[in-house]
NUROBA-907575 format. One record per residue: residue in one letter; x, y, z of N, C-alpha, C in turn. Coordinates in steps of 0.001 Angstrom, whole numbers, plus 500000, padded with zeros to 6 digits. Atoms other than C-alpha are relative to their C-alpha. Example, Ala and Ser with C-alpha at 12.3 -4.5 7.8 and 13.67 -1.06 7.14 Angstrom:
r  n_east  n_north  n_up  ca_east  ca_north  ca_up  c_east  c_north  c_up
a  500890  498810  500000  512300  495500  507800  500900  501200  500000
s  499180  498810  499940  513670  498940  507140  499230  501090  500730
# end
This chain:
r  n_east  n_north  n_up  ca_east  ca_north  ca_up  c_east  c_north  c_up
x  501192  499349  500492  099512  223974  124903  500334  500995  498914
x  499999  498543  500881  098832  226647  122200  500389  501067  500670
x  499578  498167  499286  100112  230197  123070  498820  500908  498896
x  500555  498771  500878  098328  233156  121798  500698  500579  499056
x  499001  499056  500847  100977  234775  120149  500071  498935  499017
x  499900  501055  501562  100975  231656  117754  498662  500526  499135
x  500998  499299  500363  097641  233528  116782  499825  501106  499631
x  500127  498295  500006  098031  237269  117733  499712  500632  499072
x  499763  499203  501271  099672  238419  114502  498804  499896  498995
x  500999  500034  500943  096708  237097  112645  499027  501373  499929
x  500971  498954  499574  094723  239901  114231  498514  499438  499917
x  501111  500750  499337  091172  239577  115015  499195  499171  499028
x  500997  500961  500459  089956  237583  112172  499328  500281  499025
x  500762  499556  501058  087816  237663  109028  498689  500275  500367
x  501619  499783  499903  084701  238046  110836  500088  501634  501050
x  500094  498949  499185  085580  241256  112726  499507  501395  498968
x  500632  499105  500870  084183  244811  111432  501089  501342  500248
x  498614  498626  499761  087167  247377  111296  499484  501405  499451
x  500202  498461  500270  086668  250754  110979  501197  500294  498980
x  499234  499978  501143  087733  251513  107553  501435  501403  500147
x  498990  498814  499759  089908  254750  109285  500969  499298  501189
x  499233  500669  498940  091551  251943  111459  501403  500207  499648
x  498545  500504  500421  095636  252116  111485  500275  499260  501110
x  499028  501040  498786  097489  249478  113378  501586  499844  499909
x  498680  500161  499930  100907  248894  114354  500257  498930  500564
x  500108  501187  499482  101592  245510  114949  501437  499421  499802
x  498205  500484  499840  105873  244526  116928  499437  498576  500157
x  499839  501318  499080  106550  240791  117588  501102  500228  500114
x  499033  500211  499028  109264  240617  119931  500848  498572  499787
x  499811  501728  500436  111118  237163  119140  501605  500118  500557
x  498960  500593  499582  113801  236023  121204  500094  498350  499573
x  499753  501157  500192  115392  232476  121135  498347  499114  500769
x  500945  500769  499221  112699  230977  123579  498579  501105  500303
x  500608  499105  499146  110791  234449  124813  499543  500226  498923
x  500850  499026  500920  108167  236199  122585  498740  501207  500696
x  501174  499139  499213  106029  239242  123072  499529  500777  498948
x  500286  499204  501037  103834  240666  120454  498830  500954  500756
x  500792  498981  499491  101900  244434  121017  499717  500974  498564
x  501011  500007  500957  099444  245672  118751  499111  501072  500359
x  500950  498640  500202  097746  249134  118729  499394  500650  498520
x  500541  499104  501194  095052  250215  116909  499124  501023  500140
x  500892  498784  499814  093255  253447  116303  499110  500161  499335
x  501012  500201  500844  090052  253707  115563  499326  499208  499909
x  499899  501321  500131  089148  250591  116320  498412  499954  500430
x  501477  500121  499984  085515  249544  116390  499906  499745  501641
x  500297  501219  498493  084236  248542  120396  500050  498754  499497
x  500103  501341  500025  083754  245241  119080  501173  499149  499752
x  498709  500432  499880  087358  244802  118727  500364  499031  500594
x  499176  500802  498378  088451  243536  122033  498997  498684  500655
x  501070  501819  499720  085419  240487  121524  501322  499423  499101
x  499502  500740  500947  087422  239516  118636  501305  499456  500172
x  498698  500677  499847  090830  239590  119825  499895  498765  501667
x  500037  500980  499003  089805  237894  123499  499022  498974  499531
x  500848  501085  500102  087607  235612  121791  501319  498684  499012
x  498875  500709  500357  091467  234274  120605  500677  499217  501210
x  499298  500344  499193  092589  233890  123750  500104  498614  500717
x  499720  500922  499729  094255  230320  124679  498872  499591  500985
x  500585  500587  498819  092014  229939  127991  498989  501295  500330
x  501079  498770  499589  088876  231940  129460  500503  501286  500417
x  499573  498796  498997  089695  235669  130309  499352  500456  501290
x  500830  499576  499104  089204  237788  133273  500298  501349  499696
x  500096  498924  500149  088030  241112  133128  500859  500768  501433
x  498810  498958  499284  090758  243927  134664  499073  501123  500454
x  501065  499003  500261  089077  246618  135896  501020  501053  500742
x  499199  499229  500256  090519  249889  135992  501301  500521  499324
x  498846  499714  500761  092591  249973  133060  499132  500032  498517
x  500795  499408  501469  090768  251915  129793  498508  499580  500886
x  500765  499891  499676  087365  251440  129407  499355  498338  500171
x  500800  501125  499924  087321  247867  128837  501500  498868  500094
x  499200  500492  500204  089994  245383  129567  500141  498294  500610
x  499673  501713  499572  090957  241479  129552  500885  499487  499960
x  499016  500499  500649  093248  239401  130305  500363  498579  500872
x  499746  501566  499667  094522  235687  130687  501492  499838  500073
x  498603  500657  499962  097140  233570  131857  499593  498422  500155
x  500146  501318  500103  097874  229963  131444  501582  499489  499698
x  498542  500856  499973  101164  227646  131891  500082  499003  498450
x  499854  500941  501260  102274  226198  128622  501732  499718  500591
x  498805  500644  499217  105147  224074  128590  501647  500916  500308
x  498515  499378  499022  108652  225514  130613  499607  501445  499998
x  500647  498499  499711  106392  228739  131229  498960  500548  499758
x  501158  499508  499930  103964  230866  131254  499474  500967  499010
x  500509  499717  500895  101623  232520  128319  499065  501062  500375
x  500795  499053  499108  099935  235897  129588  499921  501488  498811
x  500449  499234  500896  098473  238424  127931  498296  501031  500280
x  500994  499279  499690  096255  241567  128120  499733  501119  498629
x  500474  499235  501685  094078  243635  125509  498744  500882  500589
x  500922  498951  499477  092042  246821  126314  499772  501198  499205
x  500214  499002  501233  090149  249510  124472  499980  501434  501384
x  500380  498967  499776  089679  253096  125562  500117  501179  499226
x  500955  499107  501200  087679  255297  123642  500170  499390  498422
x  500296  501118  501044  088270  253999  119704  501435  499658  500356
x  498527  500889  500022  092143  252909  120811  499965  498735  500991
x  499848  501892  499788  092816  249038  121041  501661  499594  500268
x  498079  500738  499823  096442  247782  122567  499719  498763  500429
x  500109  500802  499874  096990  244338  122658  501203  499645  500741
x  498700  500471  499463  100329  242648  124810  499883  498780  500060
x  500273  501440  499424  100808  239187  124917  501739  499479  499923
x  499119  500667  499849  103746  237708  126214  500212  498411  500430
x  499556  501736  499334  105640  233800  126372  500883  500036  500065
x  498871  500503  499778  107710  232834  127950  501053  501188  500369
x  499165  498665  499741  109064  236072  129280  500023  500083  502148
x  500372  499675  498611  109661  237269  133358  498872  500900  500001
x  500962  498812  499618  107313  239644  133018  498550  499467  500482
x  501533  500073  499411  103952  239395  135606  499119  500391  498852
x  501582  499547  501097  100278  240023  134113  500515  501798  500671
x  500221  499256  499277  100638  242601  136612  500883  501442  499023
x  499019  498976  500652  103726  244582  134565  499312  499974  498389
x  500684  499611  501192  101610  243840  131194  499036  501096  499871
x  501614  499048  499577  098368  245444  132784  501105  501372  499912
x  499172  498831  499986  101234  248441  133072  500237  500610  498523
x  499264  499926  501171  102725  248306  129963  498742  500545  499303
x  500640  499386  500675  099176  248349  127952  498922  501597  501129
x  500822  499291  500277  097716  251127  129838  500847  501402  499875
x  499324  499058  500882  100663  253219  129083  500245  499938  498280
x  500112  500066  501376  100478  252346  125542  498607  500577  499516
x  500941  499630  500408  096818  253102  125773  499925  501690  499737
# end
């Protein structure tokens, strides 16, 4: 299957509405097989986190208790797994999406709401 992260870096798209005081910081992670790209932005419109989960490989599920708004999916692509979470609170947007890595949803959901 597709991964997200074959997407991520694009960011959310020509149809999204950025807040012209937006900055982002956008790592990809790139091992031989493993990738993990994370993506914070400030300033970031609410309508953000339609744009980037409206990328996501397979339907999300909403997280609850982590920021004010958060989603996130998993799905088996081939020799592993493709997982990934993206959550706003207040105008800040962090995105995580890892393939092909050990890391649970469970340690992503961690990861972005200390980034948040």
């Amino acid at each position: 299957g597709t991964s997200f992260a074959a997407v991520a870096t694009s960011g959310p798209g020509p149809s999204a509405q950025l807040n012209p005081a937006a900055r982002a910081v956008v790592c990809d992670y790139h091992a031989a097989s493993a990738n993990v790209i994370v993506e914070i932005v400030e300033h970031a419109t609410l309508s953000l986190i339609d744009s980037f989960s409206a990328k996501f490989p397979v339907p999300y599920s909403t997280v609850s208790g982590l920021g004010d708004d958060a989603r996130a999916f998993q799905t088996q692509i081939t020799n592993g797994t493709n997982e990934g979470v993206v959550a706003n609170l207040g105008s800040n947007l962090v995105l995580v999406d890892a393939t092909l890595t050990p890391a649970s949803l469970a340690q992503i959901e961690a990861l972005v709401r200390q980034l948040l």
